[in-house]
C-alpha positions as CSV (number, residue, x, y, z in Angstrom):
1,X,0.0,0.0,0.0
2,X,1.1,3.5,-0.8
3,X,1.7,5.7,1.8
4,X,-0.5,9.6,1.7
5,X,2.8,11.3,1.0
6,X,6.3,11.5,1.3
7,X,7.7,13.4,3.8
8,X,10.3,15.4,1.5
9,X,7.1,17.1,0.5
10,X,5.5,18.0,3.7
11,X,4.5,21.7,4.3
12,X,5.7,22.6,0.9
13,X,2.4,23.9,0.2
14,X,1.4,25.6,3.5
15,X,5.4,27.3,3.5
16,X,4.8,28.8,0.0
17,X,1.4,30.5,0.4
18,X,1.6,33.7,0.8
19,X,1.0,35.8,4.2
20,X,-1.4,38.1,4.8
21,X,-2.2,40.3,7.3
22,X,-5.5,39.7,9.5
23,X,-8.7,42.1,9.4
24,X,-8.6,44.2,12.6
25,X,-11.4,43.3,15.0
26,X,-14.3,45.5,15.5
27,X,-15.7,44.3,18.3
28,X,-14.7,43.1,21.7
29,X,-13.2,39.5,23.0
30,X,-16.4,37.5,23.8
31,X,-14.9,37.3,27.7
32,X,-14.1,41.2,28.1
33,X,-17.7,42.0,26.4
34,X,-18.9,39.7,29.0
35,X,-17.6,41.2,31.8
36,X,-18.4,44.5,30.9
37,X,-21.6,43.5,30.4
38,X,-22.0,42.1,33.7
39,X,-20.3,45.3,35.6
40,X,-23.1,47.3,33.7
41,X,-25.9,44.9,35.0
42,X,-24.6,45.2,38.6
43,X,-23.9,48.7,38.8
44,X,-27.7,49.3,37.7
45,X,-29.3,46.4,40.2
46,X,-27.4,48.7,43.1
47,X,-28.9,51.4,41.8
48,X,-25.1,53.4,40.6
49,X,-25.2,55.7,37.7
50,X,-23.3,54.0,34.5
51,X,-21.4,55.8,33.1
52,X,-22.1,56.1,28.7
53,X,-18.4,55.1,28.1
54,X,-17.3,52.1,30.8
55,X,-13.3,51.7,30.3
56,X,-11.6,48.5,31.0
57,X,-9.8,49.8,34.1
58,X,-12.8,50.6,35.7
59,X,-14.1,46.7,35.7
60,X,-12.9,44.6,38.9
61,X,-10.7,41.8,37.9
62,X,-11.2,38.5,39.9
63,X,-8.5,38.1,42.8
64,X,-6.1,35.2,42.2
């Protein structure tokens, strides 16, 4: 039985292709949107003001 390819000619395909650069994101990481989201839903069941613009620094990080 033949084997699926010889490995002189492994990558030769993937190593040629050309690079590109990646589309920069629009939106927010899933996990950061999420806890933003949940900072907002907090502040408003305590009754804080939120403010229009919440920046990252302003959302409590977990304790290790």
């Amino acid at each position: 039985m033949p084997t699926h390819g010889s490995m002189t000619k492994a990558g030769k395909v993937r190593n040629s292709t050309p690079k590109i650069p990646p589309r920069p994101r629009r939106n927010l990481v899933p996990r950061v949107r999420n806890r933003r989201e949940f900072w907002i839903r907090e502040r408003k069941a305590q009754g804080l003001p939120v403010p229009t613009v919440v920046p990252p620094s302003s959302v409590p990080r977990k304790k290790k």
